[in-house]
N, C-alpha and C positions, 0 to 999 in steps of 0.2 A: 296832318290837317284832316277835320271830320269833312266826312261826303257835306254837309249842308256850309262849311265854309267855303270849300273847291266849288259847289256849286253858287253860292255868293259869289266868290269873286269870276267865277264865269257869266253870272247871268247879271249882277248888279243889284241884284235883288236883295234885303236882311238876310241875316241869318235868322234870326225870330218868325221873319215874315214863309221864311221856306219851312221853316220846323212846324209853324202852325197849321201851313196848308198840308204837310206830309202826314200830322196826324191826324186831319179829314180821316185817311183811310182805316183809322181803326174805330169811327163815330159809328152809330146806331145810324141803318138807314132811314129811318124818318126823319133823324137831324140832318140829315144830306138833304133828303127830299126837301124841307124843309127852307135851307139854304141857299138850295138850285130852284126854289120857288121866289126866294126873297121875300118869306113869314120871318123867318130870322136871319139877325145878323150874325158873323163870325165871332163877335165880340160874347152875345149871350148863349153862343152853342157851346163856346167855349166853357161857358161857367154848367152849363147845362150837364158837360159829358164828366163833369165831375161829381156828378149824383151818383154814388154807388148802387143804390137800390132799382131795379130798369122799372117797376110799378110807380115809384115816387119820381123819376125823372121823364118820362112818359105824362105825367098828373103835369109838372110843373112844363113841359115844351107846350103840350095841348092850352094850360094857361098865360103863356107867353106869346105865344101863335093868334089866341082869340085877343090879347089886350094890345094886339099889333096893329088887329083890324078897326 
């Protein structure tokens, strides 16, 4: 059993829902910052931290951030 099912069936929580919050820790701090501000949600950080290039993903959270407000 992976650590994120043992820890599902201990806290009741997804499996999905525990995987997506444990790779938080490898996001670019501005996307944290970002999320712990509630400019973005967890839904578009997610597609954010999939930008390979950090010039062009930076470009696009800055325009995601401003079309929030």
């Amino acid at each position: 059993m992976s650590w994120s099912e043992q820890l599902s069936a201990a806290t009741g929580k997804r499996v999905e829902y525990l995987e997506d919050r444990y790779a938080l820790l490898d996001y670019p701090d501005y996307l944290i910052e970002a999320l712990q501000a509630e400019s973005l949600n967890l839904a578009v950080a997610r597609w954010l931290v999939r930008i390979e290039d950090e010039n062009v993903r930076r470009e696009y959270t800055r325009f995601e951030i401003g079309r929030a407000h």
